[in-house]
Every structure is written in C-alpha cells, then in structure tokens.
N, CA, C and O atoms as a Tripos MOL2 file, in Angstrom:
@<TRIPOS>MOLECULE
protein
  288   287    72     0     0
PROTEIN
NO_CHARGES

@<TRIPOS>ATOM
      1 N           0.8370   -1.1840    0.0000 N.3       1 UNK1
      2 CA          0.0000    0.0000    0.0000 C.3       1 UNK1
      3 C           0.8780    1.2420    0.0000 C.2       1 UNK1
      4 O           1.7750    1.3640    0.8340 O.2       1 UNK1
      5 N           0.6080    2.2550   -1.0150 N.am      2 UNK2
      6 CA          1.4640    3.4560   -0.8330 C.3       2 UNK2
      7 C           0.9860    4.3000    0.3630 C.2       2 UNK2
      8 O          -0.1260    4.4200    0.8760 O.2       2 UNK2
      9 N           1.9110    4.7220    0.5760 N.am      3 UNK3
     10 CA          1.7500    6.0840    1.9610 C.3       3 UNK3
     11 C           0.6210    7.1830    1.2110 C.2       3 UNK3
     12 O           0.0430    7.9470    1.9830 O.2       3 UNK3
     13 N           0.3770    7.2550    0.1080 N.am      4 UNK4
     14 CA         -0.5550    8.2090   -0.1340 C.3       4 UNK4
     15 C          -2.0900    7.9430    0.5920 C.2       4 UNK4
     16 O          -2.8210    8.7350    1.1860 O.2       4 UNK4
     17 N          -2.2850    6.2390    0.2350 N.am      5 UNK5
     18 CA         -2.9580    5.6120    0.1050 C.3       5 UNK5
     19 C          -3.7530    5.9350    2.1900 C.2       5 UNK5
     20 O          -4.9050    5.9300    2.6230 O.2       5 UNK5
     21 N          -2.8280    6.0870    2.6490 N.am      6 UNK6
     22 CA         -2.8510    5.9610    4.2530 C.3       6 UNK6
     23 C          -3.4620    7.2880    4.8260 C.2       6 UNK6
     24 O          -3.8540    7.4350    5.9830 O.2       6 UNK6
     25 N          -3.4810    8.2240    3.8350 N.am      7 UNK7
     26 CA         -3.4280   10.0170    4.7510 C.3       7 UNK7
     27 C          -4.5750   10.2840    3.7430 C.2       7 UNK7
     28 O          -4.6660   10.0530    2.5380 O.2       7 UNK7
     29 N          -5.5600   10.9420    4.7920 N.am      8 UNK8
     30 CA         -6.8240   11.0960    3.8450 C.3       8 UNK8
     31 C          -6.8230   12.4180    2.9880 C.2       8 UNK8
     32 O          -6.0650   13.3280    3.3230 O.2       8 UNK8
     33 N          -7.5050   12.5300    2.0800 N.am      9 UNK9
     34 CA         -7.8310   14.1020    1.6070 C.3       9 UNK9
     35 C          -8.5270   14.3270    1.9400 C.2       9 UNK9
     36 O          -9.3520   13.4790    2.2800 O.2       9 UNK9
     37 N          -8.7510   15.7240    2.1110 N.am     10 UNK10
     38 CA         -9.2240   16.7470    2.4890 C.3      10 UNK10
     39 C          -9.7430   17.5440    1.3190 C.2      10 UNK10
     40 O          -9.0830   17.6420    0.2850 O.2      10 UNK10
     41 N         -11.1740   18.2350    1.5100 N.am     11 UNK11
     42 CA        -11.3370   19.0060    0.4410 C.3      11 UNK11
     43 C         -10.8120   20.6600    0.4840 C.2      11 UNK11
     44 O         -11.1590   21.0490    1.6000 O.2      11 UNK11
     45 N         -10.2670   21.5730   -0.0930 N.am     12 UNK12
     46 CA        -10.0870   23.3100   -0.0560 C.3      12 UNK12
     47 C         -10.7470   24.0610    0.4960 C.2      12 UNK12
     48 O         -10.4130   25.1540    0.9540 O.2      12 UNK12
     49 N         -12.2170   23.3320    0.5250 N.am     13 UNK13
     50 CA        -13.4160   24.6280    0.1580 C.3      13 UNK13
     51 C         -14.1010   24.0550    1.8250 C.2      13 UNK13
     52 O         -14.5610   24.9720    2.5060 O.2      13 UNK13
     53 N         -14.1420   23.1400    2.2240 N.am     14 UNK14
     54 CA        -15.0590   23.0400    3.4280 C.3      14 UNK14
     55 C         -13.8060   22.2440    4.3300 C.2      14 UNK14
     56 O         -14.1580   22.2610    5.5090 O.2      14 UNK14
     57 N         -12.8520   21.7540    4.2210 N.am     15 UNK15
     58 CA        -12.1660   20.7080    5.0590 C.3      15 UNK15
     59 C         -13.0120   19.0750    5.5420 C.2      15 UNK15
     60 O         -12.6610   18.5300    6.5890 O.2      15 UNK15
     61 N         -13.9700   18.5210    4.7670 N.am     16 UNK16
     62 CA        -14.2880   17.6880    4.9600 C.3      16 UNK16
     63 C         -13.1360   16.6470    4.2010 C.2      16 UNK16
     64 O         -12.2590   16.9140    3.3790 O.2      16 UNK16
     65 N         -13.5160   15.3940    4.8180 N.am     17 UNK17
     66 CA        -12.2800   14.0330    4.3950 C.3      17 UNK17
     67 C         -12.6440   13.0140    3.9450 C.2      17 UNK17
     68 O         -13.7920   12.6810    4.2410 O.2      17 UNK17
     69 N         -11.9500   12.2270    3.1770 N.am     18 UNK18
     70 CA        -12.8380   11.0300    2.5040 C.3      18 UNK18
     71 C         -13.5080    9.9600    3.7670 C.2      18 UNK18
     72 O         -13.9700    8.9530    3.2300 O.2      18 UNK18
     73 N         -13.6690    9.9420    5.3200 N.am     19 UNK19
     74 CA        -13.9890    9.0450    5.9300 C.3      19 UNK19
     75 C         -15.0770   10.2450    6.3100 C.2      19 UNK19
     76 O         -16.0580    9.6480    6.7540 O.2      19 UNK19
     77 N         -15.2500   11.2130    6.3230 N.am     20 UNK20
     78 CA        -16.2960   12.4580    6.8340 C.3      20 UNK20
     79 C         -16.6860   13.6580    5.9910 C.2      20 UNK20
     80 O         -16.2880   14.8230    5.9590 O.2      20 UNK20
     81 N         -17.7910   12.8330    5.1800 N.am     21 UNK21
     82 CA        -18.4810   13.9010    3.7880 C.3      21 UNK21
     83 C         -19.3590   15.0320    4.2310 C.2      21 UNK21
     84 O         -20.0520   14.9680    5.2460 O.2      21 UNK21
     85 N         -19.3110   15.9480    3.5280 N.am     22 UNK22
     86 CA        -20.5830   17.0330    4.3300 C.3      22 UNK22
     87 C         -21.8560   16.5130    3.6810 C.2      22 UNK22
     88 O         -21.8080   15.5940    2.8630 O.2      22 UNK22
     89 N         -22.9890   17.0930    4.0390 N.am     23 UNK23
     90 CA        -24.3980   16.9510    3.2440 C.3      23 UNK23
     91 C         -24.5870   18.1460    2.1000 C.2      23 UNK23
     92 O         -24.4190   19.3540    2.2680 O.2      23 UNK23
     93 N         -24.9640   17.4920    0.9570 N.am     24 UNK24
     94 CA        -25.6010   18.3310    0.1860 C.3      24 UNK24
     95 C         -26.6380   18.1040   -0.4950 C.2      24 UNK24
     96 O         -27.0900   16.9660   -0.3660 O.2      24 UNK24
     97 N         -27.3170   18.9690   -1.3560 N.am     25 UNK25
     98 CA        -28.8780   18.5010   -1.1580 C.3      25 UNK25
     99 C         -28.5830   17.5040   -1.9930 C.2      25 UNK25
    100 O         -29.6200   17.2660   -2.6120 O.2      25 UNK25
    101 N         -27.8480   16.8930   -2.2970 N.am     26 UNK26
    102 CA        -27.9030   15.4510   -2.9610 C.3      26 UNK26
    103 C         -27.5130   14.4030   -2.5930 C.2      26 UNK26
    104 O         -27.3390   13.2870   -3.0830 O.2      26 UNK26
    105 N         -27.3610   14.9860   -1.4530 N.am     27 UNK27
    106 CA        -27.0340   13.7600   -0.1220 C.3      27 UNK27
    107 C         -25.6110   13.9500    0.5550 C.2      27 UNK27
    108 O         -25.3820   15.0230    1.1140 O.2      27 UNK27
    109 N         -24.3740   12.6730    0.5240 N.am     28 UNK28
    110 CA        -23.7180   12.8750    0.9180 C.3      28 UNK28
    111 C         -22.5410   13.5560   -0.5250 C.2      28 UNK28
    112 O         -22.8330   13.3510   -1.7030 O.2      28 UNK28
    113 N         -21.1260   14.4260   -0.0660 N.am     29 UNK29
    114 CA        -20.3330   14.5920   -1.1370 C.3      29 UNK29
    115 C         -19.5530   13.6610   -1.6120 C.2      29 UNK29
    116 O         -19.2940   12.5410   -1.1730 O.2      29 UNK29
    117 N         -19.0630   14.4260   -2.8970 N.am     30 UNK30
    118 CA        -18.0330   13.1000   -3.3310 C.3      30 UNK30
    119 C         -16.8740   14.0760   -4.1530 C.2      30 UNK30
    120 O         -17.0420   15.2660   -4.4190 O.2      30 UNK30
    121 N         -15.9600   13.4640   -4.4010 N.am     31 UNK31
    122 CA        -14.9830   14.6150   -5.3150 C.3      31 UNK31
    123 C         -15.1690   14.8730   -6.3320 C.2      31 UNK31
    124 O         -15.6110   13.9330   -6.9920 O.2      31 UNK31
    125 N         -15.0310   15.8220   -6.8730 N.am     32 UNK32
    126 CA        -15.3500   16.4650   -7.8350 C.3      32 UNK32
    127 C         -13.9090   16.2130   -8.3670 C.2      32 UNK32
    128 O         -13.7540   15.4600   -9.3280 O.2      32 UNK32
    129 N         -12.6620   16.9330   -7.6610 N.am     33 UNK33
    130 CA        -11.3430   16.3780   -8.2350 C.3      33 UNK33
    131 C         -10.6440   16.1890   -6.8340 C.2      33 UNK33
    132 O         -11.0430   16.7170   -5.7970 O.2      33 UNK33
    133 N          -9.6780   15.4630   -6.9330 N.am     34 UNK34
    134 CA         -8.9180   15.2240   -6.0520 C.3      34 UNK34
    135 C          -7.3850   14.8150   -6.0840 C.2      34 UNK34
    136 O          -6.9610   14.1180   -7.0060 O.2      34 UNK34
    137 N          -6.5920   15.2460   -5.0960 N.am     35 UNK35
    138 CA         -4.8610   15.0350   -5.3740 C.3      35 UNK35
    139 C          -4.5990   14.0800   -4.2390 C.2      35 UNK35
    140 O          -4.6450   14.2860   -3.0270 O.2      35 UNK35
    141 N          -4.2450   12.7200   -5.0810 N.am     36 UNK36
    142 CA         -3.5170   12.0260   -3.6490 C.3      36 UNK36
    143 C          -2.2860   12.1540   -3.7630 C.2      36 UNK36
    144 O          -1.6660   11.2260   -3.2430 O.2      36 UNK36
    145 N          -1.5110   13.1340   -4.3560 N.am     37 UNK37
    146 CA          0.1890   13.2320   -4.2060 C.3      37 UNK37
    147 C          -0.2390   13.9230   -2.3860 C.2      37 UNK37
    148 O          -0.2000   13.4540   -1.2480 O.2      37 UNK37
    149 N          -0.6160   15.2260   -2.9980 N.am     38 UNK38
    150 CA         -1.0510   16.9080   -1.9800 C.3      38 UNK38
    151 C          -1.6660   15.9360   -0.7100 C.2      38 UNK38
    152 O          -1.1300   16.0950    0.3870 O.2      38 UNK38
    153 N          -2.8920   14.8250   -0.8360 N.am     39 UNK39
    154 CA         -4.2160   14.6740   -0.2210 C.3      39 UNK39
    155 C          -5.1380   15.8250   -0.3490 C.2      39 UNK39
    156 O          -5.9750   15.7360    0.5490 O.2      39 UNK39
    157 N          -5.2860   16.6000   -0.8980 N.am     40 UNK40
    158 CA         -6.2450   17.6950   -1.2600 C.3      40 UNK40
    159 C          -7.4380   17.2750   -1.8780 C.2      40 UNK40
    160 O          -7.7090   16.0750   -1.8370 O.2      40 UNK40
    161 N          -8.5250   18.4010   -2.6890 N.am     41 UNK41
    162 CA         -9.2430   17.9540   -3.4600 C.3      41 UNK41
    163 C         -10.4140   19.2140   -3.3000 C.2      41 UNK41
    164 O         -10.2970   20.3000   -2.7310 O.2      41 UNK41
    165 N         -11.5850   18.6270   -4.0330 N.am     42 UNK42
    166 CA        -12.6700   19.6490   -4.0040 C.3      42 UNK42
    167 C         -13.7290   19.1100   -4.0840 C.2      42 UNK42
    168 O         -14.2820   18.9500   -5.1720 O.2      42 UNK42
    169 N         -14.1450   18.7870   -3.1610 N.am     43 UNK43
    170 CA        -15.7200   18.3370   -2.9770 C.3      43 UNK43
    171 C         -16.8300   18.8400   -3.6690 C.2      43 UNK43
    172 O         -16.8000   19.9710   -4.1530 O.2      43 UNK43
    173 N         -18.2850   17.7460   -3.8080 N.am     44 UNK44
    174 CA        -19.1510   18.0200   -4.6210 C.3      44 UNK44
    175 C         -20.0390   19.0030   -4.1780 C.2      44 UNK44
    176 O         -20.9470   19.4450   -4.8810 O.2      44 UNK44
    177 N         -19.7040   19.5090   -2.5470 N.am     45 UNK45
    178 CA        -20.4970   20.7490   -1.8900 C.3      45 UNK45
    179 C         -19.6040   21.8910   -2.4530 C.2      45 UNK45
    180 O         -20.3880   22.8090   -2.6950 O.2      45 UNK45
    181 N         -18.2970   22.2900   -2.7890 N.am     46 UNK46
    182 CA        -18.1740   23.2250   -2.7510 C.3      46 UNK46
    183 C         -17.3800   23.3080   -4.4000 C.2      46 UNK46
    184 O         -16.1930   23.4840   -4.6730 O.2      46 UNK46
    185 N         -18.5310   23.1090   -5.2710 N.am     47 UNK47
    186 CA        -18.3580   23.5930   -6.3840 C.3      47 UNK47
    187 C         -17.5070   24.9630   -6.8070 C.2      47 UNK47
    188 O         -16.8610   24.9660   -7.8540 O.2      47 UNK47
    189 N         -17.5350   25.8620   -6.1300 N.am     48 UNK48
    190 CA        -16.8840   27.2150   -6.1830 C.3      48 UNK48
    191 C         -15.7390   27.3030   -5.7190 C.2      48 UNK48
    192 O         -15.0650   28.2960   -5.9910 O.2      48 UNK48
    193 N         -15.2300   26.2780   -4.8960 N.am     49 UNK49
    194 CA        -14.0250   26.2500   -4.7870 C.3      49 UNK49
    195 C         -12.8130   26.1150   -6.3500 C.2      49 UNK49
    196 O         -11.6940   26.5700   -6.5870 O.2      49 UNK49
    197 N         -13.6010   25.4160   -6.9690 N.am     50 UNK50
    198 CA        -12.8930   24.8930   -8.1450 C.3      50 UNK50
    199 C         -11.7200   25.9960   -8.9130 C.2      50 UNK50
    200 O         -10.6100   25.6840   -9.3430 O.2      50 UNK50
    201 N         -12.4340   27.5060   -8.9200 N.am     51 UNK51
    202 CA        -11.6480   28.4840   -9.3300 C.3      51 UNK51
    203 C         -10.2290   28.4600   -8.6920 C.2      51 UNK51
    204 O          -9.1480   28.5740   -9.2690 O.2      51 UNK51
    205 N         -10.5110   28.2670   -7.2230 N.am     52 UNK52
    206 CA         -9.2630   28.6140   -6.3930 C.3      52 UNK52
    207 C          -8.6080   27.4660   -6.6000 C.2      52 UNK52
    208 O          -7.4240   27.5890   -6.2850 O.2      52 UNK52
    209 N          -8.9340   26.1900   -7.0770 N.am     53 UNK53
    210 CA         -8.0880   25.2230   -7.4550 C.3      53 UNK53
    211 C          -7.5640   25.2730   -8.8630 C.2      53 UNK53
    212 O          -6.5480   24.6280   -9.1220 O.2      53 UNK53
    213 N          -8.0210   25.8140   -9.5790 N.am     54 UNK54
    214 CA         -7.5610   26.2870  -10.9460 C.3      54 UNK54
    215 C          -6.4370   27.2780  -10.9020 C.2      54 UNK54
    216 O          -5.4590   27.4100  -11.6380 O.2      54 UNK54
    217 N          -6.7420   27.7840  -10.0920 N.am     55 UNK55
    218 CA         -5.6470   28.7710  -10.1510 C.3      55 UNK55
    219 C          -4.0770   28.3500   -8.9460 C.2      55 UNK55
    220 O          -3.2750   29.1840   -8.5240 O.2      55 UNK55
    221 N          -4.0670   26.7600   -8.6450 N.am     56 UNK56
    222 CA         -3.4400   26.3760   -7.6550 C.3      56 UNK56
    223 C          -3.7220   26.1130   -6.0610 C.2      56 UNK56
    224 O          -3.1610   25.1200   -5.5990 O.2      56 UNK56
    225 N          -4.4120   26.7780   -5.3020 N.am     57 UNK57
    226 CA         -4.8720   26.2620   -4.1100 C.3      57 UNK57
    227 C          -4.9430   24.7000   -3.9980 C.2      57 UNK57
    228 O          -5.6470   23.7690   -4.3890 O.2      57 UNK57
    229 N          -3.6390   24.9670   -3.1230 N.am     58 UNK58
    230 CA         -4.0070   23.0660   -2.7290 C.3      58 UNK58
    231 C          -3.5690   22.7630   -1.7590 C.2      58 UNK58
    232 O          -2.8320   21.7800   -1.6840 O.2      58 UNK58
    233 N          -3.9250   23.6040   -0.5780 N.am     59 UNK59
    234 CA         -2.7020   23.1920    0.6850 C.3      59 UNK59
    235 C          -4.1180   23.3480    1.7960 C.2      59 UNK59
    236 O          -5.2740   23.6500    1.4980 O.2      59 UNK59
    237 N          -3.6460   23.0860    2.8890 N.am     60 UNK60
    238 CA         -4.5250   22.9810    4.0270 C.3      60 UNK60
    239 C          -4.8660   24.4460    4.5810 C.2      60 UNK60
    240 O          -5.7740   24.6320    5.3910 O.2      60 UNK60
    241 N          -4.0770   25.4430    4.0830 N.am     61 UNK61
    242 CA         -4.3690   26.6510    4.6740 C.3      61 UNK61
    243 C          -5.5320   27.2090    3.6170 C.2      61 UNK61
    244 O          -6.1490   28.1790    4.0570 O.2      61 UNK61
    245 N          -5.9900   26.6760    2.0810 N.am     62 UNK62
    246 CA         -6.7530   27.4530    1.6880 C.3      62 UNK62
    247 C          -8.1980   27.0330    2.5590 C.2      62 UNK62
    248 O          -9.1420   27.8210    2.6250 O.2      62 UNK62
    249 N          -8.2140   25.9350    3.0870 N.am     63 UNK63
    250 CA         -9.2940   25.2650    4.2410 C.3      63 UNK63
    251 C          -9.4210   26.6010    4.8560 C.2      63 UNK63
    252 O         -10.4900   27.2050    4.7780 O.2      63 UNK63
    253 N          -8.1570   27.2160    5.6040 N.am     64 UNK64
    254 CA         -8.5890   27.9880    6.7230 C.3      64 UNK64
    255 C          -8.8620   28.9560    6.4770 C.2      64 UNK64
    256 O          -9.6150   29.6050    7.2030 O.2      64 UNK64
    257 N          -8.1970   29.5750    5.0040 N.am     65 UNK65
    258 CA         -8.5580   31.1430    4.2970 C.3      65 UNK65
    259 C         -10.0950   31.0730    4.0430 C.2      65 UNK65
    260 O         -10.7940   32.0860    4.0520 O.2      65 UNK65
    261 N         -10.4770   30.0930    3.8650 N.am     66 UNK66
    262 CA        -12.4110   30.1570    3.3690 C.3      66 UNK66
    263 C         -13.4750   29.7400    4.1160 C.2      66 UNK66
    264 O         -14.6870   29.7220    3.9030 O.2      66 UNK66
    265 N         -12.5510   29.2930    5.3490 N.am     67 UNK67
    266 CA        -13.2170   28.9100    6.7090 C.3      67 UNK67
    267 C         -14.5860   27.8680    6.0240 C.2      67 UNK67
    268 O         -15.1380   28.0320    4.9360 O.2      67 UNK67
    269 N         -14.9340   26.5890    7.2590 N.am     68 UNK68
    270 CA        -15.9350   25.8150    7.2160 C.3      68 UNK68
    271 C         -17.0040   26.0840    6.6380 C.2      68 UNK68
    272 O         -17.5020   26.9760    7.3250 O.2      68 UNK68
    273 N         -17.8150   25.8190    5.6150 N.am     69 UNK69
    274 CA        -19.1780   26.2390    5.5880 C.3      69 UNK69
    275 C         -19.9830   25.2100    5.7610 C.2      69 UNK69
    276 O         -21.1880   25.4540    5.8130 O.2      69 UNK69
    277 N         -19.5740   23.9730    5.8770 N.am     70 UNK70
    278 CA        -20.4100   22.5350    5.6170 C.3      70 UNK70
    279 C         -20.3720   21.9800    6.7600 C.2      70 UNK70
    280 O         -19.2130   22.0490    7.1700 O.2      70 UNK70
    281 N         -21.5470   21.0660    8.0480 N.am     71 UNK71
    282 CA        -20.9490   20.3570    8.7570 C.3      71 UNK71
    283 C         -20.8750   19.1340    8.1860 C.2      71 UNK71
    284 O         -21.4340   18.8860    7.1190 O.2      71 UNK71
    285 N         -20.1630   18.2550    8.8670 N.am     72 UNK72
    286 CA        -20.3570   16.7610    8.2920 C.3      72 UNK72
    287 C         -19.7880   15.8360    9.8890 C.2      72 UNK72
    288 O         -19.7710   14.6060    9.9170 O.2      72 UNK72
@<TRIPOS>BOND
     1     1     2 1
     2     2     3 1
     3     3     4 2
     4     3     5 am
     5     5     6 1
     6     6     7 1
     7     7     8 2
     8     7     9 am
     9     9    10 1
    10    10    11 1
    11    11    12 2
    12    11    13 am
    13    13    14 1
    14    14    15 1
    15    15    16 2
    16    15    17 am
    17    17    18 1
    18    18    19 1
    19    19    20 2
    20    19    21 am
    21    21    22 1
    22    22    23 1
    23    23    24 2
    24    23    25 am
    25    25    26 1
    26    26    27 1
    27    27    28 2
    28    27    29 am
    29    29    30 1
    30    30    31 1
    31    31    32 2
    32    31    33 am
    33    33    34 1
    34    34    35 1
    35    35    36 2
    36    35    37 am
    37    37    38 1
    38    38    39 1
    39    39    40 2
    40    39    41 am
    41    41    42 1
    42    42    43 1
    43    43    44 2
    44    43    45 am
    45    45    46 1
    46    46    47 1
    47    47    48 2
    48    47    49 am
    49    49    50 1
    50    50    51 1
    51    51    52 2
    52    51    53 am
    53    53    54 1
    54    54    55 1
    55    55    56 2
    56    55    57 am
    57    57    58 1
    58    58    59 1
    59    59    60 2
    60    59    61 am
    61    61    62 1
    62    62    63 1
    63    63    64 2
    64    63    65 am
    65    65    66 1
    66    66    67 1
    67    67    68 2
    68    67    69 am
    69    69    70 1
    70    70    71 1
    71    71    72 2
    72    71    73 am
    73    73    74 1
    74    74    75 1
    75    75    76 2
    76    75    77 am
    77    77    78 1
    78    78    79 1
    79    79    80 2
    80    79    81 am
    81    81    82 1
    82    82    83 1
    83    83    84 2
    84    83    85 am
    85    85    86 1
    86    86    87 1
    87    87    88 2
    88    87    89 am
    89    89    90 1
    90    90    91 1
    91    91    92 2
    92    91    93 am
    93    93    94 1
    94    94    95 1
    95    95    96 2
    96    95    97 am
    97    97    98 1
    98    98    99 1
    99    99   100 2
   100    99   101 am
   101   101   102 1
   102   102   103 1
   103   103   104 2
   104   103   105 am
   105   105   106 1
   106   106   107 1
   107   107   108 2
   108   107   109 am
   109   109   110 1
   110   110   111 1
   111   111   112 2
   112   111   113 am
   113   113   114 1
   114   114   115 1
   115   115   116 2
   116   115   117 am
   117   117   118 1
   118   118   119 1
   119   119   120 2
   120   119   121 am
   121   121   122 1
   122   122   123 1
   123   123   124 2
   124   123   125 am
   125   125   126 1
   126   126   127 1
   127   127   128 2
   128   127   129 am
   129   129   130 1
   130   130   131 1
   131   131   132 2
   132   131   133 am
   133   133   134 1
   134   134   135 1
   135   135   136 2
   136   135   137 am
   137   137   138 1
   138   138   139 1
   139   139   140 2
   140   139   141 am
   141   141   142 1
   142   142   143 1
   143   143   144 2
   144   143   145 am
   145   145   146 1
   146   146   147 1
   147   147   148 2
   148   147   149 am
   149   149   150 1
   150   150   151 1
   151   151   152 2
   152   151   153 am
   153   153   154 1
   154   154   155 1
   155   155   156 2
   156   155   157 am
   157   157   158 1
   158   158   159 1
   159   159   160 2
   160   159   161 am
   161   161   162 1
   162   162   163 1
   163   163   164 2
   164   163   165 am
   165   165   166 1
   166   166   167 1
   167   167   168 2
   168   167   169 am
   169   169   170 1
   170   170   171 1
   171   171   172 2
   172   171   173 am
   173   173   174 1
   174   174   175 1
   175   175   176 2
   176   175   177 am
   177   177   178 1
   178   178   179 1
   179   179   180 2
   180   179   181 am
   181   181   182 1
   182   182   183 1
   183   183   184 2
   184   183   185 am
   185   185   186 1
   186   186   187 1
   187   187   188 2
   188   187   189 am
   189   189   190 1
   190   190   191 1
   191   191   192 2
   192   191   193 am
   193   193   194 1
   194   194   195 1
   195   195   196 2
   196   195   197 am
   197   197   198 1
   198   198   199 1
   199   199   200 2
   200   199   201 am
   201   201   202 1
   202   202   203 1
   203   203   204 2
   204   203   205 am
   205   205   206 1
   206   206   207 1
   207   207   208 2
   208   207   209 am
   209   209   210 1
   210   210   211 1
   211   211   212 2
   212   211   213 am
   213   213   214 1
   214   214   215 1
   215   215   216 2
   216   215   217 am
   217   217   218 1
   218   218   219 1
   219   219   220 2
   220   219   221 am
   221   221   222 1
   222   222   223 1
   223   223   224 2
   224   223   225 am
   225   225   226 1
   226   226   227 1
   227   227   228 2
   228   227   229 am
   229   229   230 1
   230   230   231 1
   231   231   232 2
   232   231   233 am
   233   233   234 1
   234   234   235 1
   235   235   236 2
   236   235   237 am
   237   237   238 1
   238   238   239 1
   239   239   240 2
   240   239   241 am
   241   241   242 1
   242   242   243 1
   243   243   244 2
   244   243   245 am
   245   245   246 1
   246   246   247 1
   247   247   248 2
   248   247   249 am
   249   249   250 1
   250   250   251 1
   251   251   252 2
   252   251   253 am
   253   253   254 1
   254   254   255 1
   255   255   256 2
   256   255   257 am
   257   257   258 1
   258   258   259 1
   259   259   260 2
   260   259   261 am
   261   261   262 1
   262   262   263 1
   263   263   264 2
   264   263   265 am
   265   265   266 1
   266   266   267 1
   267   267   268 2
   268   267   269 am
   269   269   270 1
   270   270   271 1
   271   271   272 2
   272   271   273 am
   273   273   274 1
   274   274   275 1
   275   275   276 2
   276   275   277 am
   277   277   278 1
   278   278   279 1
   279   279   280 2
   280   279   281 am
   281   281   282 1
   282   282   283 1
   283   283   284 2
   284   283   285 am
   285   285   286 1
   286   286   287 1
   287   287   288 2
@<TRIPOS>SUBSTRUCTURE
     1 UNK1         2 RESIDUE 1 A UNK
     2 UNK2         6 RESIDUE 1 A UNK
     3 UNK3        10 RESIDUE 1 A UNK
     4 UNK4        14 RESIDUE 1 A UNK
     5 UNK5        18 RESIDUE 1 A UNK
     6 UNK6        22 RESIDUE 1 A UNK
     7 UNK7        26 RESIDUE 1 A UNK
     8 UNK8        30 RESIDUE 1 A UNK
     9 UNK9        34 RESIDUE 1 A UNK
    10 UNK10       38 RESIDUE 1 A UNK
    11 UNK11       42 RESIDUE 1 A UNK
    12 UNK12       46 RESIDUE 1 A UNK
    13 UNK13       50 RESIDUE 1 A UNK
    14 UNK14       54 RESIDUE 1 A UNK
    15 UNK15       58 RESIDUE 1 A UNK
    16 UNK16       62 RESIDUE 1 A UNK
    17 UNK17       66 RESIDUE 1 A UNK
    18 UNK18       70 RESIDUE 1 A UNK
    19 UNK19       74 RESIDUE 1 A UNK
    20 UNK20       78 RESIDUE 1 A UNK
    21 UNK21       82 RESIDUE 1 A UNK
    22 UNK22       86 RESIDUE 1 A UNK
    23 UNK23       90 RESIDUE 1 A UNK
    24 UNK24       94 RESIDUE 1 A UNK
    25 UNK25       98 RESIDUE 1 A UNK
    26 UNK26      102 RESIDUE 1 A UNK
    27 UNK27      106 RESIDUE 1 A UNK
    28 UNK28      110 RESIDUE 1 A UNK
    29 UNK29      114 RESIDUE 1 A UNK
    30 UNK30      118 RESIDUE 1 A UNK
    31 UNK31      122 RESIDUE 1 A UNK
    32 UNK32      126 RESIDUE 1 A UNK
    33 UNK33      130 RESIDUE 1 A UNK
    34 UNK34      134 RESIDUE 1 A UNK
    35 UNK35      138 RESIDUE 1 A UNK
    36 UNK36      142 RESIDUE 1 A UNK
    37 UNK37      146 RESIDUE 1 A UNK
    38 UNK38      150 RESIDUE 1 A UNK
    39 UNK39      154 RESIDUE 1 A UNK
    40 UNK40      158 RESIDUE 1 A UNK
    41 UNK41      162 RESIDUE 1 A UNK
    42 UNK42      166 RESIDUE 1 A UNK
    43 UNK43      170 RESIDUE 1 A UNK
    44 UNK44      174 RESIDUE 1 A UNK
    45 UNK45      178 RESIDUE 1 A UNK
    46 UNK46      182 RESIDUE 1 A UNK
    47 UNK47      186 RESIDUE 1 A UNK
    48 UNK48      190 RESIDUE 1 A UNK
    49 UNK49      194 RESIDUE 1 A UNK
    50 UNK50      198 RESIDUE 1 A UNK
    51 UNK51      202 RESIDUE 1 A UNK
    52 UNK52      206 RESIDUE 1 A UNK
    53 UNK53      210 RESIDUE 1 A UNK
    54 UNK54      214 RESIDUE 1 A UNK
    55 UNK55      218 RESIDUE 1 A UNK
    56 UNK56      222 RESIDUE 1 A UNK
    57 UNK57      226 RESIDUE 1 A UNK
    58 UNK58      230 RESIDUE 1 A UNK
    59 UNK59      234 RESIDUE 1 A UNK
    60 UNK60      238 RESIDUE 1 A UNK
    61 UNK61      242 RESIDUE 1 A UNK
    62 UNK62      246 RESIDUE 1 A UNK
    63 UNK63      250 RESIDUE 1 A UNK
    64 UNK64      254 RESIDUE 1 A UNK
    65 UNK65      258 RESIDUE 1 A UNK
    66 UNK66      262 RESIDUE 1 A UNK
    67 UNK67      266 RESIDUE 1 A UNK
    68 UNK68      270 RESIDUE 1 A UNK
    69 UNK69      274 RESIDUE 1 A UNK
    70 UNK70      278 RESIDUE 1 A UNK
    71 UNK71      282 RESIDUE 1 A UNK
    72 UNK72      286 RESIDUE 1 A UNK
C-alpha cells in the first residue's frame, strides 16, 4: 500500500475528508477532483471552490482562508 494511500484528503473549500463527507442537497459529497500526491481535493459541496483550485490552491491553509461552511 502506498503512503498516499494511508493520509486522507481533504477538500479546499469546506475541510471535509474522505472518511467524513458534508451533506448536500444530494445527499452525501463526493470529489469532484482530487490530489492524492497533496491529499487535497474539491468536494461536490463546494463547487466554487474549483476556481481557487484552478488557479493552484491546494494546501490545508486554503481550508482555513475560506473557513468551514459545511458540517459533516
């Protein structure tokens, strides 16, 4: 098993993780894209994040620059 394989991602836009999805009205999320080099990614709640991943955001601090909006 690779070490990637071991450390969960996290999404940019809400900080939810692949073992703890937020709700959206389509139930639970899922990735939209995701980095298992980083563990990053962008969940199917926070569609709008995607810009800031386009343009590079991929670290754990853009979590904290856009603060929680989702519980899960």
């Amino acid at each position: 098993m690779k070490q990637s394989e071991l450390v969960l991602a996290h999404c940019i836009g809400c900080g939810c993780d692949d073992h703890h999805s937020c709700d959206t009205d389509d139930g639970k999320c899922t990735w939209i894209i995701v980095d298992r080099e980083l563990n990053v990614g962008v969940c199917s709640g926070c569609e709008e994040a995607l810009a800031a991943w386009q343009q590079g955001a991929r670290t754990a601090a853009a979590v904290q620059a856009r603060g929680s909006h989702h519980h899960y």
